[in-house]
PyMOL Python script that loads the backbone (N, CA, C, O; Angstrom):
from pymol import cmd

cmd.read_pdbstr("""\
ATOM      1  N   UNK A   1       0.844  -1.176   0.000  1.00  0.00           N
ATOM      2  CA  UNK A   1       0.000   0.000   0.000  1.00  0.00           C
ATOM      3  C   UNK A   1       0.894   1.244   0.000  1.00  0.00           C
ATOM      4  O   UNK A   1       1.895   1.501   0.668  1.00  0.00           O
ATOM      5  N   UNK A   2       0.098   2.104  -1.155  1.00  0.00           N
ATOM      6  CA  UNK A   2       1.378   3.566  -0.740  1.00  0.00           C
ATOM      7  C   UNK A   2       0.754   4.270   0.507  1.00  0.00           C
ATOM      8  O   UNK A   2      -0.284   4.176   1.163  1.00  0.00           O
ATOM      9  N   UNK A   3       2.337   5.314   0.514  1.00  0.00           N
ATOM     10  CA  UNK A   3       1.726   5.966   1.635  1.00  0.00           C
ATOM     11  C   UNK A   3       0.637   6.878   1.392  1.00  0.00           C
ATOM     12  O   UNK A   3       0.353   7.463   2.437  1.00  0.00           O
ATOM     13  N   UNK A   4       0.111   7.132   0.679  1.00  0.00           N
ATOM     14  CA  UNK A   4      -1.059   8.029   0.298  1.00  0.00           C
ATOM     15  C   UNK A   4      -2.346   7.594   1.017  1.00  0.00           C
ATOM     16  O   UNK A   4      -2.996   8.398   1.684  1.00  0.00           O
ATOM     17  N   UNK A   5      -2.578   6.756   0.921  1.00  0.00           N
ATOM     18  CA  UNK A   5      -3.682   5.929   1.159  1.00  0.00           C
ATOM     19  C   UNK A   5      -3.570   5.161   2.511  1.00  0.00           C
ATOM     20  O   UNK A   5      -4.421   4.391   2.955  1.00  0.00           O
ATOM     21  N   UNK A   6      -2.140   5.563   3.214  1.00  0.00           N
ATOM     22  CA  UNK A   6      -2.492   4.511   4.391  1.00  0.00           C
ATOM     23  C   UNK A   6      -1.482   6.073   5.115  1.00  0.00           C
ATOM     24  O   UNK A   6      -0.466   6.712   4.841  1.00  0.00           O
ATOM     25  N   UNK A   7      -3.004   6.058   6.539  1.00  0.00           N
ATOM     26  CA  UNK A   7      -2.765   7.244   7.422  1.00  0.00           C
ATOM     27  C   UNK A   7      -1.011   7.147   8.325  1.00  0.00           C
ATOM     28  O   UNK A   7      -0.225   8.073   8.523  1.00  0.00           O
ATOM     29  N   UNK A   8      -0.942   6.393   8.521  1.00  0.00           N
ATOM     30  CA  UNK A   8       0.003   6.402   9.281  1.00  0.00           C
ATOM     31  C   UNK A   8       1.287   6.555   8.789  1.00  0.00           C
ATOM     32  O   UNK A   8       2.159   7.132   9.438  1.00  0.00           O
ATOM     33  N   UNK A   9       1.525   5.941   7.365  1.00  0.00           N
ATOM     34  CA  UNK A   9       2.655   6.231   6.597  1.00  0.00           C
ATOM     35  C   UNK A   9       2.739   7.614   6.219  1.00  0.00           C
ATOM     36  O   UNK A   9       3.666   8.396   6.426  1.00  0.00           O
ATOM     37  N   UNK A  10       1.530   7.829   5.576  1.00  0.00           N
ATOM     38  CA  UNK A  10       1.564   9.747   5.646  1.00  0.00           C
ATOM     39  C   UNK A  10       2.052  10.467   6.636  1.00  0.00           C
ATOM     40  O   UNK A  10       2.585  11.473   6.167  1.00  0.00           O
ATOM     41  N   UNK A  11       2.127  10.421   7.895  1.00  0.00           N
ATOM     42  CA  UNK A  11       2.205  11.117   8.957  1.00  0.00           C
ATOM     43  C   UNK A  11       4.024  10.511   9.084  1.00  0.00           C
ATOM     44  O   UNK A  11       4.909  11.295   9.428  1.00  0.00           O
ATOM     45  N   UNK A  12       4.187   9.693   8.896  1.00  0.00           N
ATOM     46  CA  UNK A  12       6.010   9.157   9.024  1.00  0.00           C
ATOM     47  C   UNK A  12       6.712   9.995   8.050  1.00  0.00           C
ATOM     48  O   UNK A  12       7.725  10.643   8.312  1.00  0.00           O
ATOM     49  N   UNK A  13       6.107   9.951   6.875  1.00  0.00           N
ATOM     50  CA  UNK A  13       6.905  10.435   5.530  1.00  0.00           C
ATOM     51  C   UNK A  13       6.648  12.226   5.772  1.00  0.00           C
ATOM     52  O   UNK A  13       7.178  13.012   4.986  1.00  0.00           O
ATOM     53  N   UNK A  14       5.993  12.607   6.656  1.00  0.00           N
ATOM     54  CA  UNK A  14       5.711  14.048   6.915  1.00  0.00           C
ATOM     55  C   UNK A  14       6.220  14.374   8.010  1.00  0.00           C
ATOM     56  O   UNK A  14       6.376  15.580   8.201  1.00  0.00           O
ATOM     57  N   UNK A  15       6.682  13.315   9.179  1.00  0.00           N
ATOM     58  CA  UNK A  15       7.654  13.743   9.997  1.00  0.00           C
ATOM     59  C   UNK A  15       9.132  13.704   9.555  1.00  0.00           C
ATOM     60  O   UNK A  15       9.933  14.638   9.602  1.00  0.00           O
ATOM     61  N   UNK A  16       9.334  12.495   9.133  1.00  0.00           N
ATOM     62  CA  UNK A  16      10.841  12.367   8.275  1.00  0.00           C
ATOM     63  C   UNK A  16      10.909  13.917   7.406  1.00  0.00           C
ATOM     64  O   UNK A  16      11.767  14.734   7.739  1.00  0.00           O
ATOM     65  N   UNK A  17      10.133  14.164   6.510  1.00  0.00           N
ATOM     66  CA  UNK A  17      10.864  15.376   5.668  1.00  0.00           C
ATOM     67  C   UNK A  17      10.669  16.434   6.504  1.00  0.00           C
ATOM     68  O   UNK A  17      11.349  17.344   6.029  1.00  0.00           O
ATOM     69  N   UNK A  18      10.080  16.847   7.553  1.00  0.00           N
ATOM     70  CA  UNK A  18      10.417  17.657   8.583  1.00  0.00           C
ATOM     71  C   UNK A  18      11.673  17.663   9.076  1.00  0.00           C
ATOM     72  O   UNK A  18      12.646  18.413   9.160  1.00  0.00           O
ATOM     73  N   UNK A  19      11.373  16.720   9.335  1.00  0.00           N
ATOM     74  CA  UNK A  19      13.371  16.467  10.637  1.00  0.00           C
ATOM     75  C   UNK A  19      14.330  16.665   9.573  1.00  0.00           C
ATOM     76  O   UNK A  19      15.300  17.344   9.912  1.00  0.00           O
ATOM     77  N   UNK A  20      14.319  16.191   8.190  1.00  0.00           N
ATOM     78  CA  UNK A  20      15.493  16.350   7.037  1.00  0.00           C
ATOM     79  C   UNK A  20      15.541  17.257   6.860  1.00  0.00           C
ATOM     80  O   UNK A  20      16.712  17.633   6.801  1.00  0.00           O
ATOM     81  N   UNK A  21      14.573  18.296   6.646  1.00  0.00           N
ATOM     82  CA  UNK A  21      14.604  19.713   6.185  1.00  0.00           C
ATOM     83  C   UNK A  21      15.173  20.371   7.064  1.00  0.00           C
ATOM     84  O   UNK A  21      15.994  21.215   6.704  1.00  0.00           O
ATOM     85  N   UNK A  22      14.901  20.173   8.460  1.00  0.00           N
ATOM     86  CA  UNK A  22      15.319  21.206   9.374  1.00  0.00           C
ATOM     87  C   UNK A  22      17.128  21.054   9.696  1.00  0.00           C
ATOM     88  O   UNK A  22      17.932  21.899  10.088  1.00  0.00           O
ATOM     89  N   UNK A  23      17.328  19.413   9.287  1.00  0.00           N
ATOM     90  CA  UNK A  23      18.886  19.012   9.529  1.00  0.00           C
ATOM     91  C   UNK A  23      19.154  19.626   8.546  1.00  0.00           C
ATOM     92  O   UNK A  23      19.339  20.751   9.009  1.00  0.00           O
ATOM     93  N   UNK A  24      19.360  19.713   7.171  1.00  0.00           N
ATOM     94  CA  UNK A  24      19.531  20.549   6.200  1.00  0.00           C
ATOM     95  C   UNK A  24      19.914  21.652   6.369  1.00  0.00           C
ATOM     96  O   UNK A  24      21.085  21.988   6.187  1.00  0.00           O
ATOM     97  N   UNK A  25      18.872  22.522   6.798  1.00  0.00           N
ATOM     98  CA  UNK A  25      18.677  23.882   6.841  1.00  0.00           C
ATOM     99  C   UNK A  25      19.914  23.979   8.278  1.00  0.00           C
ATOM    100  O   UNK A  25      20.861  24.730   8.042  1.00  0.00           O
ATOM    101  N   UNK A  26      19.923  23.483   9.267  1.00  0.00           N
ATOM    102  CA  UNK A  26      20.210  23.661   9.844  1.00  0.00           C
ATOM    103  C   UNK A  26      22.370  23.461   9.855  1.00  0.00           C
ATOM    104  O   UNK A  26      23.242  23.979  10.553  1.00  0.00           O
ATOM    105  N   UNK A  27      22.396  22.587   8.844  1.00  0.00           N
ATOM    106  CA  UNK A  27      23.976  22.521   8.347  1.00  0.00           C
ATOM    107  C   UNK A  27      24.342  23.132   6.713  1.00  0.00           C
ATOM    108  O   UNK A  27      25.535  23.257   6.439  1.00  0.00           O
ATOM    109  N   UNK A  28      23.681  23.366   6.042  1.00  0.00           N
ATOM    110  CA  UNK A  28      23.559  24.489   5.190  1.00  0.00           C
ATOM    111  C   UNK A  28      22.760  25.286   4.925  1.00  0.00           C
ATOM    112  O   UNK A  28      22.018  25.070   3.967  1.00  0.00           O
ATOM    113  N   UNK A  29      22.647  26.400   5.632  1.00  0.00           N
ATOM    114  CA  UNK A  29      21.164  27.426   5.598  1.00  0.00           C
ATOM    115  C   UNK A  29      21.574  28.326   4.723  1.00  0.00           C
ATOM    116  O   UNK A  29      21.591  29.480   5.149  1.00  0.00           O
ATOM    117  N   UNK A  30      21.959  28.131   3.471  1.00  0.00           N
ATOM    118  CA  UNK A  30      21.767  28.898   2.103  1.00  0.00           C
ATOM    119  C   UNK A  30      21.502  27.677   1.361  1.00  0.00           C
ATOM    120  O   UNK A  30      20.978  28.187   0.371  1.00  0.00           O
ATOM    121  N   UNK A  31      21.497  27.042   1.247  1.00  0.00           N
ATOM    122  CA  UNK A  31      20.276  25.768   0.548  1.00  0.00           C
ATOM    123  C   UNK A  31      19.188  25.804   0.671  1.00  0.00           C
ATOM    124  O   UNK A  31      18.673  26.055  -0.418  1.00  0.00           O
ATOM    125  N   UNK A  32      18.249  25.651   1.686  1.00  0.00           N
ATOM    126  CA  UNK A  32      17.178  26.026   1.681  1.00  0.00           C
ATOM    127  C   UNK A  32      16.408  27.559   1.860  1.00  0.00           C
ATOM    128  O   UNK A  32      15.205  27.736   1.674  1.00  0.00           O
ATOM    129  N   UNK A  33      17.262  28.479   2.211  1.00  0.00           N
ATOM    130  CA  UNK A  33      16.789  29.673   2.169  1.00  0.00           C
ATOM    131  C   UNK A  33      16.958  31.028   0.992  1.00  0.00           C
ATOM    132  O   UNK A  33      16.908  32.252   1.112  1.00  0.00           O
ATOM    133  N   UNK A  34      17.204  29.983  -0.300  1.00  0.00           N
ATOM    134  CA  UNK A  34      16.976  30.857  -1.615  1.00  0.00           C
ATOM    135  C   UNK A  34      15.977  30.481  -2.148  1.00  0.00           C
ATOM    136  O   UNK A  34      15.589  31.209  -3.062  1.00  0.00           O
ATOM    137  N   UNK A  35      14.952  28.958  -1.775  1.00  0.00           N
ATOM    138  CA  UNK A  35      13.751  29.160  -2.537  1.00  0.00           C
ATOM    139  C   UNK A  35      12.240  29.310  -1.065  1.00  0.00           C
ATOM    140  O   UNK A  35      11.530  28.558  -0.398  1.00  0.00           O
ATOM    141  N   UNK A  36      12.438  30.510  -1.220  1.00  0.00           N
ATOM    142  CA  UNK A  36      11.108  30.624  -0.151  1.00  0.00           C
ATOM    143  C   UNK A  36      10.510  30.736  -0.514  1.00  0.00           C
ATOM    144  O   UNK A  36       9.759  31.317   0.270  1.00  0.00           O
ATOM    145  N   UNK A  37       9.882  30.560  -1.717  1.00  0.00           N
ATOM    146  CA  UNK A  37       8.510  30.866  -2.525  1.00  0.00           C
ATOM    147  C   UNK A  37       8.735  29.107  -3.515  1.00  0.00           C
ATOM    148  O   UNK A  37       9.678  28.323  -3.618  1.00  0.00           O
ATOM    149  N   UNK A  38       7.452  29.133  -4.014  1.00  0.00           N
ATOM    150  CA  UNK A  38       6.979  28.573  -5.001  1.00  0.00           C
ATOM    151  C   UNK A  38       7.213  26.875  -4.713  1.00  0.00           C
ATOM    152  O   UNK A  38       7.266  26.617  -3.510  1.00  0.00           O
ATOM    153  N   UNK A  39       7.347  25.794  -5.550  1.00  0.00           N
ATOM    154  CA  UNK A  39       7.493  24.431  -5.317  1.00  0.00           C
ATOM    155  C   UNK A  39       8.124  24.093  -3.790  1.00  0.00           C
ATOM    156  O   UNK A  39       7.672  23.697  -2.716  1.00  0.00           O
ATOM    157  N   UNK A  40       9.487  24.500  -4.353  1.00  0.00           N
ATOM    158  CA  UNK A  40      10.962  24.470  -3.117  1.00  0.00           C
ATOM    159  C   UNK A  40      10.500  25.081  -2.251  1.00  0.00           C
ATOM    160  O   UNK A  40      10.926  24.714  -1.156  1.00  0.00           O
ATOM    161  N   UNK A  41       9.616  26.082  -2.209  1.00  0.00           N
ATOM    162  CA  UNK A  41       9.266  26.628  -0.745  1.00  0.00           C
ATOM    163  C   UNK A  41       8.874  25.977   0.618  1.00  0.00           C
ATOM    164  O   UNK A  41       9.068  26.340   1.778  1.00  0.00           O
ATOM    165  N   UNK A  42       8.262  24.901   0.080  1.00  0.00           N
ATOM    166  CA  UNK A  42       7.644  23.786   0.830  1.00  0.00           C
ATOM    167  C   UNK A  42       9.111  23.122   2.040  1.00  0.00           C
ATOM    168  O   UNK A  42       9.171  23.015   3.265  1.00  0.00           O
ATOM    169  N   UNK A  43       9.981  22.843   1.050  1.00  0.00           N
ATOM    170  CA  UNK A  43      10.936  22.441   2.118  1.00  0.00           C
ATOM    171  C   UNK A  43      11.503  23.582   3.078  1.00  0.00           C
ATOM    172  O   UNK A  43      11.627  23.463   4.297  1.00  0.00           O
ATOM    173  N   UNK A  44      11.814  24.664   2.351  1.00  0.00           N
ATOM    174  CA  UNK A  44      11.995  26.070   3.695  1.00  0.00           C
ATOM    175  C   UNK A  44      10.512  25.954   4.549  1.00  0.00           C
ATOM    176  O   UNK A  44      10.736  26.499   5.630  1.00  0.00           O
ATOM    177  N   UNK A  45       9.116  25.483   4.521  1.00  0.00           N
ATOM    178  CA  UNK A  45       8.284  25.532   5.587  1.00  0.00           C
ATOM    179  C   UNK A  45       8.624  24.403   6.583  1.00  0.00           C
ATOM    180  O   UNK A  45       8.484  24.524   7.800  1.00  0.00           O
ATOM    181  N   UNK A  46       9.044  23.392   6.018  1.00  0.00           N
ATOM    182  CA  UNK A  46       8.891  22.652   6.793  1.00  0.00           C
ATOM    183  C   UNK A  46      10.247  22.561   7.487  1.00  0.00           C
ATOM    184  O   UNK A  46      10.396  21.656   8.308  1.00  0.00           O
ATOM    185  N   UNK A  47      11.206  23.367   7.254  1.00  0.00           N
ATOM    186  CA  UNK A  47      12.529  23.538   7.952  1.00  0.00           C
ATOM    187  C   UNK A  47      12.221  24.328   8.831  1.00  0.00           C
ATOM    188  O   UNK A  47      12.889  24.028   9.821  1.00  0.00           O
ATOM    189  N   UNK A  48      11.170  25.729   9.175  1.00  0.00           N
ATOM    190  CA  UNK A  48      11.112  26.039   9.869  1.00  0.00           C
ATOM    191  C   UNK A  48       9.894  25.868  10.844  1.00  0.00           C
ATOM    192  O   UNK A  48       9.576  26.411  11.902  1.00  0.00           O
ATOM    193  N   UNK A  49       9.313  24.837  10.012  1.00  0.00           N
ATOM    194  CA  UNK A  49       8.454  23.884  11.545  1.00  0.00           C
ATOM    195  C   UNK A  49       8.839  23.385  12.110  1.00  0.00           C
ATOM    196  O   UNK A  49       8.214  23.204  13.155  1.00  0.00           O
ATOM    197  N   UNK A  50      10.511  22.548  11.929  1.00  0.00           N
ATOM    198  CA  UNK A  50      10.971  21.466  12.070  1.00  0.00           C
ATOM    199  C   UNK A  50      11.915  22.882  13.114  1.00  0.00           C
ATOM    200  O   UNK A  50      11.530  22.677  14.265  1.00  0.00           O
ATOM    201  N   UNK A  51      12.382  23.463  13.126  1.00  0.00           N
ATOM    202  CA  UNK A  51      13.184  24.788  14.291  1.00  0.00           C
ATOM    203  C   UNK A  51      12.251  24.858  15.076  1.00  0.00           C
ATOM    204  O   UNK A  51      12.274  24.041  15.996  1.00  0.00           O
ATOM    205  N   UNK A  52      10.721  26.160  14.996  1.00  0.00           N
ATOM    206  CA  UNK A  52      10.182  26.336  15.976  1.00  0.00           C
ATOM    207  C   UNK A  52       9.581  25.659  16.368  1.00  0.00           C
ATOM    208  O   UNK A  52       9.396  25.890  17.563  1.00  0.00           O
ATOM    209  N   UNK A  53       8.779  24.306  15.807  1.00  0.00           N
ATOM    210  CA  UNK A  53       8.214  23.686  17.122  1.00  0.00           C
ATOM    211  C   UNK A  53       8.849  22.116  16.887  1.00  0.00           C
ATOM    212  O   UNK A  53       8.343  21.141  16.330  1.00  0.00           O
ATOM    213  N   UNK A  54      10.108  22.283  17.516  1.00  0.00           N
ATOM    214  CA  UNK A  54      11.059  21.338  17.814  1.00  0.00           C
ATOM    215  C   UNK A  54      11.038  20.160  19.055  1.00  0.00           C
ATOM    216  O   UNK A  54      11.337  18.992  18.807  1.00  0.00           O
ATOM    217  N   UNK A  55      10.756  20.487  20.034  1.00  0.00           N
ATOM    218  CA  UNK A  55      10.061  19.856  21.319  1.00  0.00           C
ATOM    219  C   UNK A  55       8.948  18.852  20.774  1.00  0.00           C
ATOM    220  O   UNK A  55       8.895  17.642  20.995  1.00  0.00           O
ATOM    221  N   UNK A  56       8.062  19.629  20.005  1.00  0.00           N
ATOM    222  CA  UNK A  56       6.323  19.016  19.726  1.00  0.00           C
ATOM    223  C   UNK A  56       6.940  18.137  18.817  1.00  0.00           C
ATOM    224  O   UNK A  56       6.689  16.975  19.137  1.00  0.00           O
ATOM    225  N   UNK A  57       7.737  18.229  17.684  1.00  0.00           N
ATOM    226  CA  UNK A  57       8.608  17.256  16.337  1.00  0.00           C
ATOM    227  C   UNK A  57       9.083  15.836  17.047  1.00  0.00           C
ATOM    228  O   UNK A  57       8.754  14.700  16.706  1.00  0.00           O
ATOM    229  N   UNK A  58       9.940  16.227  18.117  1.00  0.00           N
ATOM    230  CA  UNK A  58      10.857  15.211  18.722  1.00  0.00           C
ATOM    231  C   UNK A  58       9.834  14.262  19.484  1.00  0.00           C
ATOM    232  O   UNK A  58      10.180  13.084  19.567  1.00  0.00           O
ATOM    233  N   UNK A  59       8.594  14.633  20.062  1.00  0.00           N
ATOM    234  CA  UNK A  59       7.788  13.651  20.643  1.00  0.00           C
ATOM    235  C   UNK A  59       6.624  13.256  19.725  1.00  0.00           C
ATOM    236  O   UNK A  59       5.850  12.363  20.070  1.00  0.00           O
ATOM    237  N   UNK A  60       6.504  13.836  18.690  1.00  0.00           N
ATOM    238  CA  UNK A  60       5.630  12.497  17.410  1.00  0.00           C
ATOM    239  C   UNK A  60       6.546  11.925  16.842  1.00  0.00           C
ATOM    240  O   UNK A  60       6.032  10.998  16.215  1.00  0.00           O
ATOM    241  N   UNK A  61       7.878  11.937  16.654  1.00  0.00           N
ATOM    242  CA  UNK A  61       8.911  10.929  16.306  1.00  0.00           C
ATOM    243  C   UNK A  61       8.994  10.054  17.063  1.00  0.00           C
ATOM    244  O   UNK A  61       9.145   8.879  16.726  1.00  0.00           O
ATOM    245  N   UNK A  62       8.919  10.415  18.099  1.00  0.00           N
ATOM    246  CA  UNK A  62       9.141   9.244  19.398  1.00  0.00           C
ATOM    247  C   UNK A  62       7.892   8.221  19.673  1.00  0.00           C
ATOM    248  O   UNK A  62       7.836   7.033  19.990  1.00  0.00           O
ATOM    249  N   UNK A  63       6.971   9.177  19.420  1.00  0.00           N
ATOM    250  CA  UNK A  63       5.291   8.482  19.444  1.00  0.00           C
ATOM    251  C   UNK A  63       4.684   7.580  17.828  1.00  0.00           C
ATOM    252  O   UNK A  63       3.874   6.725  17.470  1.00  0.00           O
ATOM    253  N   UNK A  64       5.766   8.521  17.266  1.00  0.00           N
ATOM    254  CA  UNK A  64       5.146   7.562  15.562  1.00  0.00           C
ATOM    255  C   UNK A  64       6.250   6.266  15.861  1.00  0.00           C
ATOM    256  O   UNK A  64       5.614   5.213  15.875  1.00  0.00           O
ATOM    257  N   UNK A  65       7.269   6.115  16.029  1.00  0.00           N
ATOM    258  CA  UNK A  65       8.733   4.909  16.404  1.00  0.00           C
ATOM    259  C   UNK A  65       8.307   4.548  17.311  1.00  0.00           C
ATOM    260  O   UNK A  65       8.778   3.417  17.432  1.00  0.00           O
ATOM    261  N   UNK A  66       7.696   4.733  18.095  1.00  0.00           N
ATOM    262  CA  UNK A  66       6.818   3.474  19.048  1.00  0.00           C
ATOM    263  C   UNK A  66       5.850   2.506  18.090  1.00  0.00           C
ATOM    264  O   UNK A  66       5.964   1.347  17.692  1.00  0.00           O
ATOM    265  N   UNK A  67       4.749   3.642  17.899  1.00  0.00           N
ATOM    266  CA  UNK A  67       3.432   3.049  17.292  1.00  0.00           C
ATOM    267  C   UNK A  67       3.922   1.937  15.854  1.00  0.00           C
ATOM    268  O   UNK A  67       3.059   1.146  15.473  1.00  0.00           O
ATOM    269  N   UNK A  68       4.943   1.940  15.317  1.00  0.00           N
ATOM    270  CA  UNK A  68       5.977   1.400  14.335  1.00  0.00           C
ATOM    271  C   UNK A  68       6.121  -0.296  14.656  1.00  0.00           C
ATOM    272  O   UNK A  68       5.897  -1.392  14.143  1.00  0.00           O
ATOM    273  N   UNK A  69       6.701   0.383  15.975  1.00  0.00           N
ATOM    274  CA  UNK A  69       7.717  -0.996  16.374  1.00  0.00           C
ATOM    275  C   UNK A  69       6.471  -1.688  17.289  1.00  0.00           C
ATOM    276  O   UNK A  69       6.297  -2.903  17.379  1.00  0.00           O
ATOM    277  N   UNK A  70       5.878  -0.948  17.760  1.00  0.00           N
ATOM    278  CA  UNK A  70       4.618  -2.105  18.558  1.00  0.00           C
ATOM    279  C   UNK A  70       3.364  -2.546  17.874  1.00  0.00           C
ATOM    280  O   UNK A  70       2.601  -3.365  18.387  1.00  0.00           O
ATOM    281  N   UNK A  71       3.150  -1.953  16.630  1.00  0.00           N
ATOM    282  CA  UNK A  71       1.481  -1.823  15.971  1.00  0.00           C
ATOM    283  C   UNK A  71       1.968  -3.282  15.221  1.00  0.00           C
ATOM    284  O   UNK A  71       3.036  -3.842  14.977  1.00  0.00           O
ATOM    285  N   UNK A  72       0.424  -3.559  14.996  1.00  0.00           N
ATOM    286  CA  UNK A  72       0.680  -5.082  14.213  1.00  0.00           C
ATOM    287  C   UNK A  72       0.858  -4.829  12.666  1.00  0.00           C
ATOM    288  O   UNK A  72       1.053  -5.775  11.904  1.00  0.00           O
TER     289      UNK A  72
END
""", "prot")
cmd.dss("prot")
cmd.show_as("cartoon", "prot")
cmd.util.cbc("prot")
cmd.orient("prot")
């Protein structure tokens, strides 16, 4: 099943490119901060969801890598 269609993979593949974007941004921040508009913009948003709400990121990673390793 893709992840499109199955909720929980959506929500993994949307935390993963969070956390990548923000590692990114966060070890080369002129990579992601020349396209703030348009397609590419998407990864500068989610680099800076992945900064300010960093705390809230780190515990649905922790809560989706549970639900992973224990769900049937």
């Amino acid at each position: 099943m893709s992840a499109i269609f199955n909720f929980q993979s959506l929500l993994t593949v949307i935390l993963l490119l969070i956390c990548t974007c923000a590692y990114l941004r966060a070890m080369t921040p002129s990579l992601l901060d020349r396209n703030k508009t348009g397609f590419l913009g998407i990864f500068w948003k989610c680099a800076r969801i992945g900064e300010r709400k960093s705390p809230y990121v780190a515990v649905c990673c922790v809560v989706m890598a549970l639900s992973i390793l224990f769900s049937d």
